[in-house]
mmCIF file of the N, C-alpha and C atoms, coordinates in Angstrom:
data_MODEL
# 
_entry.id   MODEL 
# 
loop_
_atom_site.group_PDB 
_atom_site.id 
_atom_site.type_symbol 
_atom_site.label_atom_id 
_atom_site.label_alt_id 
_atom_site.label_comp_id 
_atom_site.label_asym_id 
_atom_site.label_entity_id 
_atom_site.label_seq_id 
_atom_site.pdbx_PDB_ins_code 
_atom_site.Cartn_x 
_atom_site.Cartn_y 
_atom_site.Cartn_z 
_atom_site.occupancy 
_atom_site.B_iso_or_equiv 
_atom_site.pdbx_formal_charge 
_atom_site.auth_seq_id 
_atom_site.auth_comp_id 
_atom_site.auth_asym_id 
_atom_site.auth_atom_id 
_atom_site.pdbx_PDB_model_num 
ATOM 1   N N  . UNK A 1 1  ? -1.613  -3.428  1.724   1.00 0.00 ? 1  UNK A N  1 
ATOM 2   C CA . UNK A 1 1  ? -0.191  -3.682  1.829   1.00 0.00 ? 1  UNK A CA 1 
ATOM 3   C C  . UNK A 1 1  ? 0.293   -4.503  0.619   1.00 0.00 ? 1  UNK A C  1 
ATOM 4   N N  . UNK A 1 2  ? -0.750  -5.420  0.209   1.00 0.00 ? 2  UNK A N  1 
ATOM 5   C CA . UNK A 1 2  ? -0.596  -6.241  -0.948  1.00 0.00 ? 2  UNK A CA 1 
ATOM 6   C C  . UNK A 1 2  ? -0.031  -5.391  -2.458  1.00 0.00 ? 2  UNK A C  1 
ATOM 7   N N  . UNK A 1 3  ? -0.874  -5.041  -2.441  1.00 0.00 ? 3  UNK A N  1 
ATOM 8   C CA . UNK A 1 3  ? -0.728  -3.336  -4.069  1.00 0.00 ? 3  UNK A CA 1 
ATOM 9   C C  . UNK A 1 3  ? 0.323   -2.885  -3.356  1.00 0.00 ? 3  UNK A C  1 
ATOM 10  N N  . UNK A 1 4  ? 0.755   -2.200  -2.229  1.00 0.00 ? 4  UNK A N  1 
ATOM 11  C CA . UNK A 1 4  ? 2.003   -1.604  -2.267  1.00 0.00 ? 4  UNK A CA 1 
ATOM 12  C C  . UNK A 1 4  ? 3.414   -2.351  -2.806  1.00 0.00 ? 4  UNK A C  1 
ATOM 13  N N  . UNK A 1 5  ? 3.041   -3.754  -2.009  1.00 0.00 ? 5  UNK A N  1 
ATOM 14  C CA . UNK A 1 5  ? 4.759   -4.227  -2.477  1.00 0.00 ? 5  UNK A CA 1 
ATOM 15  C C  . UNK A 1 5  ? 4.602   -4.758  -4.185  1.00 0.00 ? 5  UNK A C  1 
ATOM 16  N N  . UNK A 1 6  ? 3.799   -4.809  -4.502  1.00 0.00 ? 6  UNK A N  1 
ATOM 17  C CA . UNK A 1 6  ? 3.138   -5.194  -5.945  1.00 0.00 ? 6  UNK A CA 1 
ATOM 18  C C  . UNK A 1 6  ? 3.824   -4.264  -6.901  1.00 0.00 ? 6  UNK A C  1 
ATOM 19  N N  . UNK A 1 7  ? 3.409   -3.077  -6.439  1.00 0.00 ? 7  UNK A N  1 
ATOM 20  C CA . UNK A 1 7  ? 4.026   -1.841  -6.811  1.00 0.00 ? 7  UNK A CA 1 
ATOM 21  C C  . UNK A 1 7  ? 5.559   -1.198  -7.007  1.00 0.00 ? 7  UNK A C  1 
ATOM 22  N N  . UNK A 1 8  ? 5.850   -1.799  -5.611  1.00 0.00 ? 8  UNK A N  1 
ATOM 23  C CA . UNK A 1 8  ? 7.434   -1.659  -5.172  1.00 0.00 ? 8  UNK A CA 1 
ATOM 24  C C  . UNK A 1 8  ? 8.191   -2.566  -5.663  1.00 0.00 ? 8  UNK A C  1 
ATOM 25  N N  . UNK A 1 9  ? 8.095   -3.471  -6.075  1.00 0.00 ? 9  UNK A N  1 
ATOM 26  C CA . UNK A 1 9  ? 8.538   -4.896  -7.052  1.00 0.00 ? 9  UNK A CA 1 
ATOM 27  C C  . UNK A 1 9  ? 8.417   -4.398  -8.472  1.00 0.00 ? 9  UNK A C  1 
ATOM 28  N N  . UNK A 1 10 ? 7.446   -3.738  -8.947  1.00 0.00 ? 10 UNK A N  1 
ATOM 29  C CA . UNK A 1 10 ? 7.505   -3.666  -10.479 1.00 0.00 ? 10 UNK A CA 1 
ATOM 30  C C  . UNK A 1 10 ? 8.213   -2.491  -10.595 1.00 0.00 ? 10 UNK A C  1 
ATOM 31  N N  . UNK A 1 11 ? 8.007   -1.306  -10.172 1.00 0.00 ? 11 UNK A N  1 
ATOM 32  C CA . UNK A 1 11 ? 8.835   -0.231  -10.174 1.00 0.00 ? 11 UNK A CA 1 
ATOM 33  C C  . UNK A 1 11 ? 10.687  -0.755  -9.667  1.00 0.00 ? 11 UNK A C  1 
ATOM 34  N N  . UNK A 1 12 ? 10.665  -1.360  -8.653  1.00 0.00 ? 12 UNK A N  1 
ATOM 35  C CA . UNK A 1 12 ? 12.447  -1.927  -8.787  1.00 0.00 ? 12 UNK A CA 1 
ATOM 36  C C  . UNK A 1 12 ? 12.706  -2.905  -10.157 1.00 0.00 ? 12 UNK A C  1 
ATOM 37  N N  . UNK A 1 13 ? 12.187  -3.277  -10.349 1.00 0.00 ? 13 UNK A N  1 
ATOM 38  C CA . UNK A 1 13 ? 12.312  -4.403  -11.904 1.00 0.00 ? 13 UNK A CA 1 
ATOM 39  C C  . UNK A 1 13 ? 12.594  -3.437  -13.052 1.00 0.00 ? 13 UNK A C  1 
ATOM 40  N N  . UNK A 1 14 ? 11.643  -2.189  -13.000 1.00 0.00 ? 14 UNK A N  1 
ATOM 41  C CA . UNK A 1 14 ? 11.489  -1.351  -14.142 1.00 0.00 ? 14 UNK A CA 1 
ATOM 42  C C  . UNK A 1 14 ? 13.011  -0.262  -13.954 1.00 0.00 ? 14 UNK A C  1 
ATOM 43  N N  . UNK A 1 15 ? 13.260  -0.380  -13.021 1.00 0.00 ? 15 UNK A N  1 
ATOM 44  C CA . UNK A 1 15 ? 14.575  0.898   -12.677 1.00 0.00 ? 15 UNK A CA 1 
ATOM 45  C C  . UNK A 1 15 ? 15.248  -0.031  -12.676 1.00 0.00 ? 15 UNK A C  1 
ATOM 46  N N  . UNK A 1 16 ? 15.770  -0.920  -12.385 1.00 0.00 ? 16 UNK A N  1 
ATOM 47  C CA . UNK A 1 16 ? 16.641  -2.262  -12.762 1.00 0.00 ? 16 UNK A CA 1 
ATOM 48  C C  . UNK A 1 16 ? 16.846  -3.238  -13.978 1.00 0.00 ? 16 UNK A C  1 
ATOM 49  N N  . UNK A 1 17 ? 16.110  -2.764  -14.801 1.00 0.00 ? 17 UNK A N  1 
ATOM 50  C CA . UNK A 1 17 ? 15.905  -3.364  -16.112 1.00 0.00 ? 17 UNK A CA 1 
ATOM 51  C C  . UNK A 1 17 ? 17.272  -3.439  -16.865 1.00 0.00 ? 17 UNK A C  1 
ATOM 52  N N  . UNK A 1 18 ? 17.963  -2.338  -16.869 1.00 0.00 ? 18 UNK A N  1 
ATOM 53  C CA . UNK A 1 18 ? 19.528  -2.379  -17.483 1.00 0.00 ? 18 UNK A CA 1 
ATOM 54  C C  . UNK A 1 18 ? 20.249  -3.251  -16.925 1.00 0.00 ? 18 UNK A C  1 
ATOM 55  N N  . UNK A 1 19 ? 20.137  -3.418  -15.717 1.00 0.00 ? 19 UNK A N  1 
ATOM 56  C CA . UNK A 1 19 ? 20.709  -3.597  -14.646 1.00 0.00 ? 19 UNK A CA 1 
ATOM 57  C C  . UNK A 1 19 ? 20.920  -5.531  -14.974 1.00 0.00 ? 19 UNK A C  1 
ATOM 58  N N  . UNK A 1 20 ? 19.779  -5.999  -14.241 1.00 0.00 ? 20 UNK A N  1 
ATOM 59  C CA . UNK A 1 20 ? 19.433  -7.427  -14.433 1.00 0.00 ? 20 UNK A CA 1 
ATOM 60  C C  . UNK A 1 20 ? 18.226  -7.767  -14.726 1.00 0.00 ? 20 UNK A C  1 
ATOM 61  N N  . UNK A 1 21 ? 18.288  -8.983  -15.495 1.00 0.00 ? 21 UNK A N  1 
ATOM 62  C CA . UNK A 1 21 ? 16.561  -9.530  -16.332 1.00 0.00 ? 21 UNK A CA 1 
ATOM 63  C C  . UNK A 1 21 ? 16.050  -10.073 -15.439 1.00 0.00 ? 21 UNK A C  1 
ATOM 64  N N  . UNK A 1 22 ? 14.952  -9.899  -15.085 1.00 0.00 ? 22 UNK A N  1 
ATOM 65  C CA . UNK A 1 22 ? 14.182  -11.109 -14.699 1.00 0.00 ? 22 UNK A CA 1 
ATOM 66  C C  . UNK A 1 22 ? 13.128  -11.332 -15.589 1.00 0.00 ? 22 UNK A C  1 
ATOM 67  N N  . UNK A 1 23 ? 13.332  -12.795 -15.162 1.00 0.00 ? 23 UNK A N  1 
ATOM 68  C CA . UNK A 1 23 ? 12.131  -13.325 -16.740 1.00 0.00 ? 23 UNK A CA 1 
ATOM 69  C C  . UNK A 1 23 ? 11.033  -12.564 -15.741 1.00 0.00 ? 23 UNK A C  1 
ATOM 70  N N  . UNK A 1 24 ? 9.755   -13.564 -17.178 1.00 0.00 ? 24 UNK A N  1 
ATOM 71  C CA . UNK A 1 24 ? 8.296   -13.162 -16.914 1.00 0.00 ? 24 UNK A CA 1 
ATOM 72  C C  . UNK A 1 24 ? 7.864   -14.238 -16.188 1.00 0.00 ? 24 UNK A C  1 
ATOM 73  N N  . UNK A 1 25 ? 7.959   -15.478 -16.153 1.00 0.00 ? 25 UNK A N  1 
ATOM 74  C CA . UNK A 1 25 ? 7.424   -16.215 -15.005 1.00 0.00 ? 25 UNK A CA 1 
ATOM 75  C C  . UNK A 1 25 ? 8.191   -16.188 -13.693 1.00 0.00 ? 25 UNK A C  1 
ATOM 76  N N  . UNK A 1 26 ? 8.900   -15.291 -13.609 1.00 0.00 ? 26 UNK A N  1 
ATOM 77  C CA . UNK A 1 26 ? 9.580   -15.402 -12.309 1.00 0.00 ? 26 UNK A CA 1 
ATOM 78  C C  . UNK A 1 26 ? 8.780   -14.000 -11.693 1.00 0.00 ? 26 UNK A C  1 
ATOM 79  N N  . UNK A 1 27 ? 8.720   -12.958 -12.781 1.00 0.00 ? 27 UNK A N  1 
ATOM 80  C CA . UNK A 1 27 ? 7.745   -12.267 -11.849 1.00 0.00 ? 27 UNK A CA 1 
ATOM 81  C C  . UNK A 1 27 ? 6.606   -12.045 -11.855 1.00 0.00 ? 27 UNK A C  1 
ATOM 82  N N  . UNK A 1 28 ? 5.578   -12.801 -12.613 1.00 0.00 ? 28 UNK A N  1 
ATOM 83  C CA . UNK A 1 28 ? 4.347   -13.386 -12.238 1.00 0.00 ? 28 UNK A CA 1 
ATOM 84  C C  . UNK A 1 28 ? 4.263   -14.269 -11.043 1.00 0.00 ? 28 UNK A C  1 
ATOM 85  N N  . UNK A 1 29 ? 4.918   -14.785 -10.583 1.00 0.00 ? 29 UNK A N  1 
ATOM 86  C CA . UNK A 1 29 ? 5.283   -15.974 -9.435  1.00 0.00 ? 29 UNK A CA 1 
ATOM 87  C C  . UNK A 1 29 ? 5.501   -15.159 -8.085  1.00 0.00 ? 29 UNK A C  1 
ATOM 88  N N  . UNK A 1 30 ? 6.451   -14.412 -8.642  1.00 0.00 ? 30 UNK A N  1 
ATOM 89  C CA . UNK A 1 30 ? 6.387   -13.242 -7.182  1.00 0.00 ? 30 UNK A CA 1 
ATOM 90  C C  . UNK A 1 30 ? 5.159   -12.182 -7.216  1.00 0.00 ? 30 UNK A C  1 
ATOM 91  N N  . UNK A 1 31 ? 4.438   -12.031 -7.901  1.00 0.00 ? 31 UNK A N  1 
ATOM 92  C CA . UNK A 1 31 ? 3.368   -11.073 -8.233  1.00 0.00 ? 31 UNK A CA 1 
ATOM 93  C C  . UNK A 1 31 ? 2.128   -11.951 -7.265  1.00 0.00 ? 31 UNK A C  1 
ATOM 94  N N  . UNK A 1 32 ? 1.539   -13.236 -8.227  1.00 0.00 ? 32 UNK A N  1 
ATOM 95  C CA . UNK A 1 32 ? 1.299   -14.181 -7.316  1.00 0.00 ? 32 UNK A CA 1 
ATOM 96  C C  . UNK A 1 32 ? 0.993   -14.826 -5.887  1.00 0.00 ? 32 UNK A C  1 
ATOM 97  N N  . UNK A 1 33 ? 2.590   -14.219 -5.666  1.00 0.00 ? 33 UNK A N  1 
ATOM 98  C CA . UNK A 1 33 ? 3.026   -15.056 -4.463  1.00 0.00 ? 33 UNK A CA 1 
ATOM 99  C C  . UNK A 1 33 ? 2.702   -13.809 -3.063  1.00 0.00 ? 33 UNK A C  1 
ATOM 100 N N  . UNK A 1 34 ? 2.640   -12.553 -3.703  1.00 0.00 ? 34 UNK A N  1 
ATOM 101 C CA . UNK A 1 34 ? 2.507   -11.254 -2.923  1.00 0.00 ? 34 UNK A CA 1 
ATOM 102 C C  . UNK A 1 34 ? 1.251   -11.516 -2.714  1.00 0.00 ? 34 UNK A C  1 
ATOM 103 N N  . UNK A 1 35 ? 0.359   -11.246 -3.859  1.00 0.00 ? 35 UNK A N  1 
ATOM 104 C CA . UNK A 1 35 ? -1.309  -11.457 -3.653  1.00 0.00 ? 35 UNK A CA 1 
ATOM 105 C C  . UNK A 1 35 ? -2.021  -12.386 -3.060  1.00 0.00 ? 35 UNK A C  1 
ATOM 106 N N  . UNK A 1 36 ? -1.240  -13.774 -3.319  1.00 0.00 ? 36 UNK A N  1 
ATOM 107 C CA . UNK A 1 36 ? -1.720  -14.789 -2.713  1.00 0.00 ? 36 UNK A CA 1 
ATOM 108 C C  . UNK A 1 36 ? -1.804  -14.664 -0.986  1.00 0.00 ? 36 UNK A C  1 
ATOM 109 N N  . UNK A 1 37 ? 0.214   -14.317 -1.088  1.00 0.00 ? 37 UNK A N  1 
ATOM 110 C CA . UNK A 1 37 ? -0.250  -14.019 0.776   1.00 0.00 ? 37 UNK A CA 1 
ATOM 111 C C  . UNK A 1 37 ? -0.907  -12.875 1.528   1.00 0.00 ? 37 UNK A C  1 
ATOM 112 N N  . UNK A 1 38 ? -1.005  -11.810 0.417   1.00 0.00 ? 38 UNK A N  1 
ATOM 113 C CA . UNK A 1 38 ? -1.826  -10.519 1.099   1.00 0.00 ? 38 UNK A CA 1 
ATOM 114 C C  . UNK A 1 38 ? -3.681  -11.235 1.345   1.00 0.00 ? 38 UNK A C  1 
ATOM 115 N N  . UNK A 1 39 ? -4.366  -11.786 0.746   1.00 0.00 ? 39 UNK A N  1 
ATOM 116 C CA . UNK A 1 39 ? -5.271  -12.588 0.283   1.00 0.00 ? 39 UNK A CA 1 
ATOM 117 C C  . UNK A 1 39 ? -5.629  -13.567 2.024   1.00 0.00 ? 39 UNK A C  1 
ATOM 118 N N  . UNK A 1 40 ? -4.406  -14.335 2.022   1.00 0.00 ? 40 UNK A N  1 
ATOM 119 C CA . UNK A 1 40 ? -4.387  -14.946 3.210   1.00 0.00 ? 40 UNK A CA 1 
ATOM 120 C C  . UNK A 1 40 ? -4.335  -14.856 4.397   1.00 0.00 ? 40 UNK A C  1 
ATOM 121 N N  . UNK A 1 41 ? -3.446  -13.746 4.241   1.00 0.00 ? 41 UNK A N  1 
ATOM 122 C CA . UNK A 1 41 ? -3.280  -12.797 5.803   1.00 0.00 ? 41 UNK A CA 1 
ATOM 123 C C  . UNK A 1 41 ? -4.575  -12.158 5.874   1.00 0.00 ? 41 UNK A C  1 
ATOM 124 N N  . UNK A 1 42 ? -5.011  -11.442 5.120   1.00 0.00 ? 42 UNK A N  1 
ATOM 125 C CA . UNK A 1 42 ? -6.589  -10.616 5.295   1.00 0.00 ? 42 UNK A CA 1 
ATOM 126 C C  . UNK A 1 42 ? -7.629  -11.798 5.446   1.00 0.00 ? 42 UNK A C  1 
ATOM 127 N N  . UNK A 1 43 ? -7.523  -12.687 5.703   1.00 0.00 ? 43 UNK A N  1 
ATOM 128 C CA . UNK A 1 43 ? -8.869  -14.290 5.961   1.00 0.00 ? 43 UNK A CA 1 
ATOM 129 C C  . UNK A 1 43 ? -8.109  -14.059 7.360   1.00 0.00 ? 43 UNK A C  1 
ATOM 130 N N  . UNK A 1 44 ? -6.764  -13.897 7.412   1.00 0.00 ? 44 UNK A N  1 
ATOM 131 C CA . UNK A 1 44 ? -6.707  -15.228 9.082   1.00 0.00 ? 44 UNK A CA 1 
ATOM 132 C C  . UNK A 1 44 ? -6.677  -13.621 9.735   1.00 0.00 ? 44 UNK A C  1 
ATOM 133 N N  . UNK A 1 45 ? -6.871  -12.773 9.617   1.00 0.00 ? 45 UNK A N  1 
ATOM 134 C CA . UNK A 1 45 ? -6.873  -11.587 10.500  1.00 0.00 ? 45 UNK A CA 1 
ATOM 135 C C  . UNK A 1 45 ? -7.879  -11.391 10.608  1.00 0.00 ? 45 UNK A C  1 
ATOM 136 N N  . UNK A 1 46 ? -9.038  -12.111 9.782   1.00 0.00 ? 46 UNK A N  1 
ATOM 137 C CA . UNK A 1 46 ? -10.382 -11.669 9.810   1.00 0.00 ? 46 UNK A CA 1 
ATOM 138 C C  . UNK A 1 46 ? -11.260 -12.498 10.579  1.00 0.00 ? 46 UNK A C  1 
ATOM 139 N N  . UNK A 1 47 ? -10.717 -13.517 10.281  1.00 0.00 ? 47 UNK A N  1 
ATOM 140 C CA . UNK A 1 47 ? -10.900 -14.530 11.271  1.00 0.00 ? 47 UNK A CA 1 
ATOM 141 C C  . UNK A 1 47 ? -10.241 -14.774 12.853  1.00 0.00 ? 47 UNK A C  1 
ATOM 142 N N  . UNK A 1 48 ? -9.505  -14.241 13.177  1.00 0.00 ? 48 UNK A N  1 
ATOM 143 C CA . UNK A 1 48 ? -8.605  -13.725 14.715  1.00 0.00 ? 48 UNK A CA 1 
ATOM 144 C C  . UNK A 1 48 ? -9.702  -12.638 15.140  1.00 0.00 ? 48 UNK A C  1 
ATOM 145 N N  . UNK A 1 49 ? -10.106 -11.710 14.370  1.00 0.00 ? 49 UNK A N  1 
ATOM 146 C CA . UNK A 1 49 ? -10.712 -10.452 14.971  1.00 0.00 ? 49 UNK A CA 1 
ATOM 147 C C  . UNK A 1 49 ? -12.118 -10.981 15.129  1.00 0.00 ? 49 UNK A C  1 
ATOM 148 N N  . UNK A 1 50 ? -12.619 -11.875 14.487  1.00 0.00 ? 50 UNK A N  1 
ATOM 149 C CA . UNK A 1 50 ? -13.958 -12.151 14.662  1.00 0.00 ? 50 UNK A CA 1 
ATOM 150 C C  . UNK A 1 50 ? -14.334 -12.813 16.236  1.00 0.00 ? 50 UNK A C  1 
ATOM 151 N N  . UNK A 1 51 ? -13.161 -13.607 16.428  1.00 0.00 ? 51 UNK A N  1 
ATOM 152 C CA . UNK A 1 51 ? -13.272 -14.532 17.374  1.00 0.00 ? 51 UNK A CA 1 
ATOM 153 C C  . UNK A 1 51 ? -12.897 -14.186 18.609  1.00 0.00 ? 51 UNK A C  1 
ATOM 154 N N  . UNK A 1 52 ? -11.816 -12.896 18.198  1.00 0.00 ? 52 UNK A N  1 
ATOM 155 C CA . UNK A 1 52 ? -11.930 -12.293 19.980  1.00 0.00 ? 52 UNK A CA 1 
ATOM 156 C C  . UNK A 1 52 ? -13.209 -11.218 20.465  1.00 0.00 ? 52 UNK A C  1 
ATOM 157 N N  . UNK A 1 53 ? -14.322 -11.139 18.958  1.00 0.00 ? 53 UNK A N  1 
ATOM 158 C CA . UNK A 1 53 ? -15.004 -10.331 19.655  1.00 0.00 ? 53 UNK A CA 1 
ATOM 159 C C  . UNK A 1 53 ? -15.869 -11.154 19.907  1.00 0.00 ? 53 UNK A C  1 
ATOM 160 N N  . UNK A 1 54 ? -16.289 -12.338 20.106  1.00 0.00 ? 54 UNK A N  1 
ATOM 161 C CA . UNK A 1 54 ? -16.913 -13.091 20.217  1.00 0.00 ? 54 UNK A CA 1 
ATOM 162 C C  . UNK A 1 54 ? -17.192 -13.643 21.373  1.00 0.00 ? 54 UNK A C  1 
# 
């Protein structure tokens, strides 16, 4: 799910480019900020599933 919106963020940036700028640390930060929580959610789901089979 992480790579998808990763995806869906750079492709709207790239078709929006005429449109409005966004700097480069603003979307490294959201790039980041996607991975980081895709990253996190896949630990605490992994950790929920472990423990109800337990």
């Amino acid at each position: 799910m992480g790579l998808a919106l990763v995806l869906l963020f750079v492709g709207a940036k790239m078709v929006l480019a005429g449109v409005i700028h966004v700097p480069i640390a603003a979307s490294l930060l959201v790039i980041a900020a996607i991975l980081g929580g895709s990253v996190l959610a896949s630990i605490w789901t992994r950790r929920r599933d472990e423990r109800h089979r337990a």
